[in-house]
ZAFI-229223 format. One line per 2 residues: their letters; for each residue x negated, y negated, z of N, C-alpha, C. Coordinates in steps of 0.1 Angstrom, whole numbers. Example, Ala and Ser with C-alpha at 12.3 -4.5 7.8 and 13.67 -1.06 7.14 Angstrom:
# ZAFI-229223
as> -132/57/78/-123/45/78/-132/33/78 | -128/22/71/-137/11/71/-129/0/79
***
This chain:
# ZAFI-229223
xx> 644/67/-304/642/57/-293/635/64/-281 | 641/74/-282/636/83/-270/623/88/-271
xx> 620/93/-283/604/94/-289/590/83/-285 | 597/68/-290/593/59/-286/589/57/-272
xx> 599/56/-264/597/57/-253/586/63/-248 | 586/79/-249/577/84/-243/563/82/-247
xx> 562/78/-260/548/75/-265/543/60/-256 | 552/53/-253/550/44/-242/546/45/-231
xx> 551/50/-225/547/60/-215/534/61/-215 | 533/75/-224/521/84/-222/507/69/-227
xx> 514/61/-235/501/52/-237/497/41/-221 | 510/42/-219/504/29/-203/497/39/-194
xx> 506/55/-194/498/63/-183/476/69/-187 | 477/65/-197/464/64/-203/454/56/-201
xx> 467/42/-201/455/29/-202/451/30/-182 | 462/34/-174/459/34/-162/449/39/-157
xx> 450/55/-164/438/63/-159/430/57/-162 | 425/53/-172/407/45/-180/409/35/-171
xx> 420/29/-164/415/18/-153/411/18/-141 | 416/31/-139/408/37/-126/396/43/-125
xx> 393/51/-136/385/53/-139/370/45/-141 | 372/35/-147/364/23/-150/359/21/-136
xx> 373/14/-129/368/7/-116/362/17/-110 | 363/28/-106/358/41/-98/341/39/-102
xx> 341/38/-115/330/42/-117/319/28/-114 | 329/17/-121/319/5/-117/313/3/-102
xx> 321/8/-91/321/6/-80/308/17/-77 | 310/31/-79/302/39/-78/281/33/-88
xx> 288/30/-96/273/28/-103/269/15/-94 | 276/7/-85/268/-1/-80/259/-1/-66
xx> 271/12/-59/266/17/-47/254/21/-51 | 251/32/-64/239/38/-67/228/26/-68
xx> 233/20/-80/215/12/-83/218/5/-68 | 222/-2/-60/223/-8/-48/213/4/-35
xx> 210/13/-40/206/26/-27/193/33/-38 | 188/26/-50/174/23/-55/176/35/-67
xx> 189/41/-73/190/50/-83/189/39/-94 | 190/29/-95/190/22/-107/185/26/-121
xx> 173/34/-118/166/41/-132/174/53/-141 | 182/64/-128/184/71/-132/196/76/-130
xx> 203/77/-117/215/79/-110/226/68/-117 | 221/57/-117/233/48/-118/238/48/-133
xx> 226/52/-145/233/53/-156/240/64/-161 | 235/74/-147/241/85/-151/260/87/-144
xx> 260/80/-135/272/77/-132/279/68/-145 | 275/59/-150/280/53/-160/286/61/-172
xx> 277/69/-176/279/76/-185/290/95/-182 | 289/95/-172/299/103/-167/311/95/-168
xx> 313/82/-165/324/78/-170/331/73/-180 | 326/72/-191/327/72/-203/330/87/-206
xx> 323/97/-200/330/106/-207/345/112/-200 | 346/106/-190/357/110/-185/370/98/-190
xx> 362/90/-194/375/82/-202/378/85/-217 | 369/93/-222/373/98/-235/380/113/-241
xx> 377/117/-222/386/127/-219/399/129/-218 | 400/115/-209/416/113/-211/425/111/-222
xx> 417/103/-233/418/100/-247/423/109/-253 | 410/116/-249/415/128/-259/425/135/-257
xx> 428/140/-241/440/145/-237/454/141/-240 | 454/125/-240/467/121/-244/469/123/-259
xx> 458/119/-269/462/116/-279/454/129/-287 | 456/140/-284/453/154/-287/456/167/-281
xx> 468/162/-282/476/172/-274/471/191/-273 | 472/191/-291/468/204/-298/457/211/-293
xx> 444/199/-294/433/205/-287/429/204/-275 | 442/207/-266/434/209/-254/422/217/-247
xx> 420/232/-252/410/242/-254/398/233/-254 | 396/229/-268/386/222/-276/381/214/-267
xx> 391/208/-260/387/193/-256/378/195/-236 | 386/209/-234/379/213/-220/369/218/-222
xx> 367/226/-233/352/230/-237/340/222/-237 | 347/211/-247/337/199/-243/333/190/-233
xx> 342/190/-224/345/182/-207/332/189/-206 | 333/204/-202/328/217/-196/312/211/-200
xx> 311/218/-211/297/211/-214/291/200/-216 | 298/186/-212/292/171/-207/284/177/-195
xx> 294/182/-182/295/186/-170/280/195/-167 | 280/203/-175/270/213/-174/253/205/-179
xx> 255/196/-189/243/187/-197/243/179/-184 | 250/173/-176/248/157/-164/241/169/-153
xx> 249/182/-150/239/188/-140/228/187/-140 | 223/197/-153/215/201/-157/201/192/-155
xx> 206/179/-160/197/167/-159/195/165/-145 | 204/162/-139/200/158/-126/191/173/-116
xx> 193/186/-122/181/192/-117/170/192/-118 | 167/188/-132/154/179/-140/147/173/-129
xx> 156/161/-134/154/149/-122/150/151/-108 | 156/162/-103/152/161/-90/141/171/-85
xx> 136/180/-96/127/188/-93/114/182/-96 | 115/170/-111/100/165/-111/96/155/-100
xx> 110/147/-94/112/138/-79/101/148/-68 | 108/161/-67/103/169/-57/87/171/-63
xx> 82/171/-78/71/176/-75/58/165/-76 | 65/150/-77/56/139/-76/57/138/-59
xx> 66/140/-54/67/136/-38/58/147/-27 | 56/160/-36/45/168/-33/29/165/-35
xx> 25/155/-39/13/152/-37/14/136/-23 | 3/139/-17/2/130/-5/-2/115/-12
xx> 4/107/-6/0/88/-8/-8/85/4 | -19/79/1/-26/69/10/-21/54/9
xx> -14/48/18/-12/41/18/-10/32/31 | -15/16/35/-17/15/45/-4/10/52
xx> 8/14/45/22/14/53/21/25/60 | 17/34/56/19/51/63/12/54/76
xx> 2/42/80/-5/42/89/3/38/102 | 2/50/111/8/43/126/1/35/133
xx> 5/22/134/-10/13/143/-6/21/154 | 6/17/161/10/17/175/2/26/185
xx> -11/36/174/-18/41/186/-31/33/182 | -30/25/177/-44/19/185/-43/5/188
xx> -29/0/197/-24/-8/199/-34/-12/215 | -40/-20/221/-53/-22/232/-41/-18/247
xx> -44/-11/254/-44/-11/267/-30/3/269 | -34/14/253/-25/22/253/-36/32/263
xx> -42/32/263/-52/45/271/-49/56/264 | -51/57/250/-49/70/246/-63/77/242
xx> -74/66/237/-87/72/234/-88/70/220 | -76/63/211/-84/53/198/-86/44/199
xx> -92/38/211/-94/23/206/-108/22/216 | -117/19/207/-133/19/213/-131/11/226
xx> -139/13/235/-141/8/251/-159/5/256 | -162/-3/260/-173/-3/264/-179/3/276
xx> -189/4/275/-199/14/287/-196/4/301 | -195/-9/295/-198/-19/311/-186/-29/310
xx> -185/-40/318/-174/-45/320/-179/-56/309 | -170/-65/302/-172/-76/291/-179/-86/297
xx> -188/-92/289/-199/-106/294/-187/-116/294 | -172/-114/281/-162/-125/282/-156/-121/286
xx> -146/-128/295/-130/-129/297/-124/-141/295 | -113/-136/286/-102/-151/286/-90/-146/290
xx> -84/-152/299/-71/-158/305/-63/-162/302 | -66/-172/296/-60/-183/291/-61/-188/278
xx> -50/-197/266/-57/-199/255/-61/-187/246 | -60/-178/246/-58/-167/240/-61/-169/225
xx> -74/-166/224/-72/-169/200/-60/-158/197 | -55/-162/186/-42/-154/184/-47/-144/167
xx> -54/-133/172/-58/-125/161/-42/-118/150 | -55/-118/139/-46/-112/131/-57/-104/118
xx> -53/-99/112/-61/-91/99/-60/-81/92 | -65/-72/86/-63/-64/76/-60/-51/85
xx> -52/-43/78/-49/-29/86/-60/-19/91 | -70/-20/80/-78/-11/86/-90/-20/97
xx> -92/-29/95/-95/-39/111/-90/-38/124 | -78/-33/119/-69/-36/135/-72/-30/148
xx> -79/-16/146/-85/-9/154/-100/-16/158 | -103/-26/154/-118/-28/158/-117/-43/165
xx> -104/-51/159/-107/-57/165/-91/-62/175 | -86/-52/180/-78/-43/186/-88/-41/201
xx> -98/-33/193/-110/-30/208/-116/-44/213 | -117/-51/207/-121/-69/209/-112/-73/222
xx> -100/-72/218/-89/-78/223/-89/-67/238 | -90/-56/238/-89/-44/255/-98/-51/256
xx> -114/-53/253/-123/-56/261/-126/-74/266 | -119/-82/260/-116/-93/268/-100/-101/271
xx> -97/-95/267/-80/-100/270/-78/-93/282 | -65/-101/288/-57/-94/300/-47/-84/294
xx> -45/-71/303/-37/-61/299/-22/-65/299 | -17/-65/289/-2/-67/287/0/-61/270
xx> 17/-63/269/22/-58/257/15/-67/250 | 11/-64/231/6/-75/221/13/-63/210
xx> 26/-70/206/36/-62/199/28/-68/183 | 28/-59/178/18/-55/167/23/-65/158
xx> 33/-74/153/33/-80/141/38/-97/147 | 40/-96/163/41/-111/171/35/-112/183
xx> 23/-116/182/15/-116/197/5/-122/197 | -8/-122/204/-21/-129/201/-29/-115/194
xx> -23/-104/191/-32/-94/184/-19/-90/172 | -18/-93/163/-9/-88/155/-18/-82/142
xx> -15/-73/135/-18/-65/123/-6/-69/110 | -9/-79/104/5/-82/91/-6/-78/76
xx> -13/-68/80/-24/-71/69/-29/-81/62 | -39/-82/54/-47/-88/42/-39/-105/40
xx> -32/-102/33/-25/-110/23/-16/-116/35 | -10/-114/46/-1/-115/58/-13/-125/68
xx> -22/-118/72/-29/-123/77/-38/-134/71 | -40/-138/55/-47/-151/55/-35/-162/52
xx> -24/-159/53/-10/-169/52/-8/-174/65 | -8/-163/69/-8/-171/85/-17/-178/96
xx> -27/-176/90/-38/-185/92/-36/-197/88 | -37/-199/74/-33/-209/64/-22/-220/71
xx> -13/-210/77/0/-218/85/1/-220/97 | -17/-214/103/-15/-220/117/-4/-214/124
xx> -3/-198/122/3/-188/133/-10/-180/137 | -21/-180/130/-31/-171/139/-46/-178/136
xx> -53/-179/150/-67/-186/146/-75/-180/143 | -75/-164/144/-91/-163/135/-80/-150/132
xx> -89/-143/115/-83/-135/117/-97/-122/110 | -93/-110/108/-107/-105/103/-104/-92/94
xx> -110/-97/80/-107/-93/67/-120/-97/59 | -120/-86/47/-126/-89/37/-124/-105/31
xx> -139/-108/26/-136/-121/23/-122/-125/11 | -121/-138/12/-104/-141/10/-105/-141/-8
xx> -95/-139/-17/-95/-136/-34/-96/-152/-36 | -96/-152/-47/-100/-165/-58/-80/-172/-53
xx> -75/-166/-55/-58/-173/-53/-58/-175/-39 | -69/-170/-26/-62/-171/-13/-71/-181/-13
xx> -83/-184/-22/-92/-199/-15/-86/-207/-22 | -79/-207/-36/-70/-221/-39/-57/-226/-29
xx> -54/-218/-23/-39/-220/-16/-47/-223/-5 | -56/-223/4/-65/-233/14/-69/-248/8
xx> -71/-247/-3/-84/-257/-6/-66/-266/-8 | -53/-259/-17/-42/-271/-16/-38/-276/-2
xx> -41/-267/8/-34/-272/23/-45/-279/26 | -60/-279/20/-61/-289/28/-72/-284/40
xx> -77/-269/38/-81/-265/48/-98/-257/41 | -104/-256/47/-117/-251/49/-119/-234/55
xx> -120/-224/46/-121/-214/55/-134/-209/59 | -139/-208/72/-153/-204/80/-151/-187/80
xx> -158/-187/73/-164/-169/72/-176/-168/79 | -174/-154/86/-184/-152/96/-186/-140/98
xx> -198/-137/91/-202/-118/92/-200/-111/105 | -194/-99/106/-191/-95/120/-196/-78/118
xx> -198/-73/105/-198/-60/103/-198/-60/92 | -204/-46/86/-205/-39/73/-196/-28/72
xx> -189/-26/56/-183/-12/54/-186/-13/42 | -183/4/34/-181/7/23/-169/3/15
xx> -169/2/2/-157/-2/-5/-160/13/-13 | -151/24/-10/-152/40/-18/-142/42/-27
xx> -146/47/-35/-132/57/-44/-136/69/-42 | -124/77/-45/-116/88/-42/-106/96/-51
xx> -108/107/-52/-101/115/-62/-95/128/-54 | -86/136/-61/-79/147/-53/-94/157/-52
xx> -94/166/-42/-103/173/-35/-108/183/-48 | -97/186/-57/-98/200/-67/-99/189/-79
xx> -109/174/-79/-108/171/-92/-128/172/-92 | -131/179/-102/-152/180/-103/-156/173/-104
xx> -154/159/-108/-158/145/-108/-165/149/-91 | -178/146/-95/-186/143/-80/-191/125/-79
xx> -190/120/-87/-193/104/-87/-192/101/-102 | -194/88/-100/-196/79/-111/-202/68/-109
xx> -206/59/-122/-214/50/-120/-204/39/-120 | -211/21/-116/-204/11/-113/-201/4/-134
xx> -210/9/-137/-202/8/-150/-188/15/-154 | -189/30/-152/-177/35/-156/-165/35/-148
xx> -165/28/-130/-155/23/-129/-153/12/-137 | -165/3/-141/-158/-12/-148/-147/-7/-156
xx> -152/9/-168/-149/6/-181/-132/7/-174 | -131/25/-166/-121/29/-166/-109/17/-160
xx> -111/6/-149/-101/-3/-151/-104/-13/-157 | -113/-14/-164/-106/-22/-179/-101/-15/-190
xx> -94/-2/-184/-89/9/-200/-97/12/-211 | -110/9/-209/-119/15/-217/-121/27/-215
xx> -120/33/-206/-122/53/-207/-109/53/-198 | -103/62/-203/-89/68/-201/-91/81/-200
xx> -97/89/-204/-94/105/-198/-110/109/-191 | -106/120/-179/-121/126/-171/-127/136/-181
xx> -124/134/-191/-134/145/-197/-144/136/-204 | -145/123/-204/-152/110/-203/-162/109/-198
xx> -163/115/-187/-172/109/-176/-175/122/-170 | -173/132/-173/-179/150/-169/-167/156/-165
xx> -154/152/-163/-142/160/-158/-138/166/-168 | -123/173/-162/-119/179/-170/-108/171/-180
xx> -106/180/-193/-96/167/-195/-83/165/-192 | -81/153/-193/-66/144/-186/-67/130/-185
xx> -58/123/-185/-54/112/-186/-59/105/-171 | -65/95/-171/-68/95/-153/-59/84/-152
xx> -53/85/-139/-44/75/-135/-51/66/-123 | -57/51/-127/-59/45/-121/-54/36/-112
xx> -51/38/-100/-43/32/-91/-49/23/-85 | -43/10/-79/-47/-2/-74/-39/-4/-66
xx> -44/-19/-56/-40/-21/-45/-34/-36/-48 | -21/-40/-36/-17/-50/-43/-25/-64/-45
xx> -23/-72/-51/-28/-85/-53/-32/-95/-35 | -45/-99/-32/-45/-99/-19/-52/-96/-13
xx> -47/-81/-15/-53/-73/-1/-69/-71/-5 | -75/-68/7/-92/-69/5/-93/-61/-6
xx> -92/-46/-7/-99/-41/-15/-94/-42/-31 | -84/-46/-26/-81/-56/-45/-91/-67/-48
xx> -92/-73/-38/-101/-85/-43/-118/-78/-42 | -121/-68/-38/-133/-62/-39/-133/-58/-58
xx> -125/-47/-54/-121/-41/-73/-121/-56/-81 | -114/-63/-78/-119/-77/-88/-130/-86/-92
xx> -139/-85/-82/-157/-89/-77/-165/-77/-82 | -159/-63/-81/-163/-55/-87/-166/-55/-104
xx> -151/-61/-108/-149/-61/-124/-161/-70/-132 | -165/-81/-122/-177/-86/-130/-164/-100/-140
xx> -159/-99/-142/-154/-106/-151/-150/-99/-163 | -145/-86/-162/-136/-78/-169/-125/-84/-166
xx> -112/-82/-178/-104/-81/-172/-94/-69/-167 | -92/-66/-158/-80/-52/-149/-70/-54/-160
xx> -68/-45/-161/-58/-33/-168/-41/-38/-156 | -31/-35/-166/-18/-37/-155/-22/-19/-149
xx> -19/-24/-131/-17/-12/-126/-1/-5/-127 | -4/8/-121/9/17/-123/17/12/-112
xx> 30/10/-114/37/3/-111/48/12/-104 | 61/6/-91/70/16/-86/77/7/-84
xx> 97/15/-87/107/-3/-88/109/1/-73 | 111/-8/-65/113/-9/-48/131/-21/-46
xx> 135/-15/-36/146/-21/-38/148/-33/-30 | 151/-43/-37/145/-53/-27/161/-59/-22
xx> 161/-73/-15/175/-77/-11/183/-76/-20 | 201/-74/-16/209/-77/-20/207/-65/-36
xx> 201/-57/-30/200/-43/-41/198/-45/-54 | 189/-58/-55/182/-56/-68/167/-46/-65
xx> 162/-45/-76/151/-37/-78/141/-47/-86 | 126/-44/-79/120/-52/-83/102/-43/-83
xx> 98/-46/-90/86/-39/-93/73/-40/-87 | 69/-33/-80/54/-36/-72/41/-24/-76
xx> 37/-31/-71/19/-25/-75/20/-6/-63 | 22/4/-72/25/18/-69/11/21/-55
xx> 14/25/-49/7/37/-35/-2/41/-47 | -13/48/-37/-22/58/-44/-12/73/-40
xx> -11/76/-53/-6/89/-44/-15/101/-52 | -19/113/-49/-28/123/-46/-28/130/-60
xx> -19/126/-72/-24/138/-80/-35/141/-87 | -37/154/-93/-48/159/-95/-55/149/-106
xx> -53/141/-114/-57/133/-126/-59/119/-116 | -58/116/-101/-61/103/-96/-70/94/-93
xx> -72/83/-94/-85/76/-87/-81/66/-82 | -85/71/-67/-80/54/-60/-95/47/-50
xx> -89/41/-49/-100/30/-35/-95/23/-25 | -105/25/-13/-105/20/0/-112/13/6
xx> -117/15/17/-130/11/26/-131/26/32 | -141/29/37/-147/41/43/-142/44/54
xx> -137/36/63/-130/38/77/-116/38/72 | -112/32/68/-96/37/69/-95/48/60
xx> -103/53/44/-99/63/40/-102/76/45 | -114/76/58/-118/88/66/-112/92/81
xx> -105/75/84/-107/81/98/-88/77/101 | -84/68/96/-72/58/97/-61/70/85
xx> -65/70/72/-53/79/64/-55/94/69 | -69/95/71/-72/113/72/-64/119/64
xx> -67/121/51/-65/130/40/-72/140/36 | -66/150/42/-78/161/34/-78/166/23
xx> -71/160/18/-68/163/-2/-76/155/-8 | -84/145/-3/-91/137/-10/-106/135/-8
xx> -114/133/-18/-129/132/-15/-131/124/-22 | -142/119/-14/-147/104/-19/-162/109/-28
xx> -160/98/-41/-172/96/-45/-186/95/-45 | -194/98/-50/-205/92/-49/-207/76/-62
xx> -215/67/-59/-212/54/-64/-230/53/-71 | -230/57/-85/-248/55/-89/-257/65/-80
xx> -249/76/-76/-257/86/-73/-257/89/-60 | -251/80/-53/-252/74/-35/-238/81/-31
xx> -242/85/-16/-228/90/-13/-223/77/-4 | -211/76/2/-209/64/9/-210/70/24
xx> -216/67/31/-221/70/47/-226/58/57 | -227/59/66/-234/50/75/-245/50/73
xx> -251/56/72/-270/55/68/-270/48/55 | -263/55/47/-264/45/36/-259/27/30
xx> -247/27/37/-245/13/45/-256/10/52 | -262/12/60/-273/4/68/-284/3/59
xx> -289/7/52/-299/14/46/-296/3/35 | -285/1/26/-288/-9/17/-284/1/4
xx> -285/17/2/-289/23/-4/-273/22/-14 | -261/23/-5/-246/27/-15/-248/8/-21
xx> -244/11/-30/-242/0/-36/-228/-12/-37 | -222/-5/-29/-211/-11/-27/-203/-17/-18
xx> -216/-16/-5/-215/-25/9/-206/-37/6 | -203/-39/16/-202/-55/17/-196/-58/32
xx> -199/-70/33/-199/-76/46/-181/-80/49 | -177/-73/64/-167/-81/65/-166/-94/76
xx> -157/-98/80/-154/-109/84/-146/-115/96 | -152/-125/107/-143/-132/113/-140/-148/105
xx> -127/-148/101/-124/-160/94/-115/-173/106 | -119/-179/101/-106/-193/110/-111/-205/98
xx> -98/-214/101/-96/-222/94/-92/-239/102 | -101/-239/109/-103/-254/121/-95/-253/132
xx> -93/-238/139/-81/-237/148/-89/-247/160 | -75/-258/168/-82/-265/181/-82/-257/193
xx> -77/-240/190/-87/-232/203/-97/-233/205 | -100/-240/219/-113/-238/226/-120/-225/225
xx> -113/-216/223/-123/-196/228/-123/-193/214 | -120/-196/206/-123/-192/191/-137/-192/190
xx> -142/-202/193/-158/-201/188/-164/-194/200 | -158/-193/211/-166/-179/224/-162/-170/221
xx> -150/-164/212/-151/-156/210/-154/-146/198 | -163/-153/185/-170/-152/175/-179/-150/180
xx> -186/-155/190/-201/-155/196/-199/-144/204 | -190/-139/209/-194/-127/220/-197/-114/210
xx> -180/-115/198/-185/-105/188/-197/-106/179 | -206/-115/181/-218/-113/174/-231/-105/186
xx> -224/-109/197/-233/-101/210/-235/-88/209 | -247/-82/211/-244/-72/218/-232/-61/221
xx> -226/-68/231/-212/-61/231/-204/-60/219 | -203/-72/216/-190/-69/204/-197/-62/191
xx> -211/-58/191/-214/-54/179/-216/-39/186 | -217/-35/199/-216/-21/197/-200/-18/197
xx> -192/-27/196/-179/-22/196/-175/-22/180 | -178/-29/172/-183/-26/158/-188/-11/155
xx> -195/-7/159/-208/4/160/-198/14/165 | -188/12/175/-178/27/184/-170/29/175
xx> -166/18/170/-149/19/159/-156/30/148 | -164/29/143/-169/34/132/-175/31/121
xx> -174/14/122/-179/4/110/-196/2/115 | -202/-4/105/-216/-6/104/-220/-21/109
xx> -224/-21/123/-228/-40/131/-236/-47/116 | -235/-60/119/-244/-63/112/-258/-65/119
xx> -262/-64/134/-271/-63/139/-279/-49/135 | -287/-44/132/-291/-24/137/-290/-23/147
xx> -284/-11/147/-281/-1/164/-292/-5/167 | -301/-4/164/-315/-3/176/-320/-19/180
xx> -315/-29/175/-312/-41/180/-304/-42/191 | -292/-32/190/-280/-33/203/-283/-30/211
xx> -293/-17/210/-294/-9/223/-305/-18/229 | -317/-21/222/-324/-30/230/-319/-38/238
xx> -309/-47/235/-307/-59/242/-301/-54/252 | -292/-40/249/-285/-36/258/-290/-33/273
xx> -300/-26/269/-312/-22/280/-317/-36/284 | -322/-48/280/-328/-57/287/-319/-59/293
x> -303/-63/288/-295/-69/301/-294/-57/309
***
């Protein structure tokens, strides 16, 4: 009886520990995937608990082999480290190459009336001023600084808090939604993708594009990769997965990792105008943790390694990321420059844009018209982008007035 007993015992004191155990661990694996371990951390907590509940098992109901049984504790213990040094050393050696990405960008210094010296200024005082009625800008990240200088040179000096004001920056994709919904009247970006003119044409709206400037659409590889250019075919092939390694196209070999931008943003919808009617390849992908600690999957950063190919526009990848790990392409033989944007010569110009969508601001259309002036095209011309006037158009006029 008394035998019994104790085997009672030792069985309830068993079933308790695996219930603490359990919960410990269920609680613990949720904190983890909840704080974005989900891939790796969280199963590894799981599985540490299992072994620590088989440990108990075994302790109770293997008395004999205790030895045996710590030996193997021992070495779970030493296998879960081990991994997690793995883990955290190849963590450390992907986080060692640099991401261009236009999150990583500080606007707040080229926010208008900081007086720091990035944000272009004119030689003379503005032919406009508005006061009043204010168009409420908005557009792509690497725009912000140009037309940022728009806004110092005819707006009145006050705060324009970067993502709520009459000058905000919510990027690409941010910026033609809120147009669309009538939070901003003009805004200035690459022309809008095939999904942002159906989601107009359902509201019901008309979008007015309006040349303001020229840039480059570049790719870009790590600095130590030989690839000096490529042609517009063998970007087609390589994001349509037709050439997969640079020893393809004169590199060395390796798997090239083509990286894209998300769905939206200008230079995605460039790479898609680009494709000709290929179709894109799924891009490489990163799980991001989204509310209430699920994880959810988005279109990956360019980040720098030596096997990479990514794409921009010429001004934010030279002057806005400033990366010196990275060199840009040549495109059909052409390097991407201002002379050659003006010139006609890179092949992969394209015109960007003041867009509105029937705003009933009065200074919307004075203020489209001043940035086609003169002024607003040598402020085009200071930022770093290519007028769509020639400099030597600006300066004339500039001189007559």
């Amino acid at each position: 009886m008394k035998q019994s007993g104790r085997i009672l015992l030792k069985v309830l004191g068993c079933l308790l520990a695996v219930f603490v155990i359990l919960c410990v661990g269920a609680v613990a694996a949720f904190i983890t995937a909840f704080m974005g371990g989900q891939k790796f951390y969280a199963p590894l907590v799981l599985a540490v608990t299992g072994i620590l509940v088989l440990f108990v098992i075994a302790r109770t109901f293997l008395p004999g082999r205790v030895r045996a049984v710590n030996y193997v504790l021992l070495g779970c213990i030493a296998a879960c480290g081990a991994a997690v040094a793995v883990y955290e050393i190849n963590q450390a050696y992907h986080n060692s190459f640099a991401v261009v990405s236009d999150q990583d960008v500080d606007l707040e210094q080229y926010r208008p009336f900081q007086n720091n010296g990035e944000v272009a200024v004119l030689a003379e005082p503005s032919s406009l001023t508005l006061l009043e009625d204010l168009p409420k800008m908005d557009g792509a990240t690497a725009l912000y600084p140009l037309y940022s200088a728009f806004a110092q040179a005819v707006y009145p000096r006050k705060e324009y808090d970067l993502y709520d004001s009459e000058v905000m920056a919510n990027t690409t994709p941010g910026a033609y939604k809120n147009l669309m919904d009538g939070r901003a009247d003009v805004i200035f970006a690459a022309a809008p993708s095939s999904l942002q003119m159906a989601q107009a044409k359902r509201q019901g709206l008309e979008l007015k594009l309006t040349p303001i400037g020229r840039e480059a659409f570049v790719f870009f590889v790590h600095a130590d990769n030989p690839v000096q250019g490529l042609s517009t075919q063998q970007i087609q092939a390589i994001y349509a997965g037709e050439i997969t390694d640079w020893s393809e196209v004169g590199g060395r070999s390796g798997k090239i990792r083509a990286f894209q931008r998300p769905e939206g943003s200008g230079s995605q919808t460039m790479l898609q105008k680009l494709m000709e009617g290929k179709e894109l390849m799924a891009p490489p992908q990163k799980d991001v943790v989204s509310g209430m600690g699920g994880i959810i999957a988005q279109t990956a950063d360019y980040r720098n390694y030596p096997n990479a190919l990514g794409y921009s526009f010429l001004f934010f990848a030279t002057e806005m990321a400033q990366n010196g790990q990275i060199r840009l392409l040549e495109i059909d033989g052409v390097k991407p420059d201002k002379t050659t944007i003006r010139s006609g010569e890179y092949p992969l110009a394209a015109e960007f844009y003041a867009v509105t969508a029937g705003s009933d601001n009065p200074n919307v259309s004075r203020l489209i018209e001043w940035i086609l002036s003169p002024q607003g095209q040598a402020l085009v011309e200071k930022t770093g982008y290519t007028p769509i006037s020639p400099a030597s158009d600006i300066d004339m006029e500039n001189e007559d007035r």
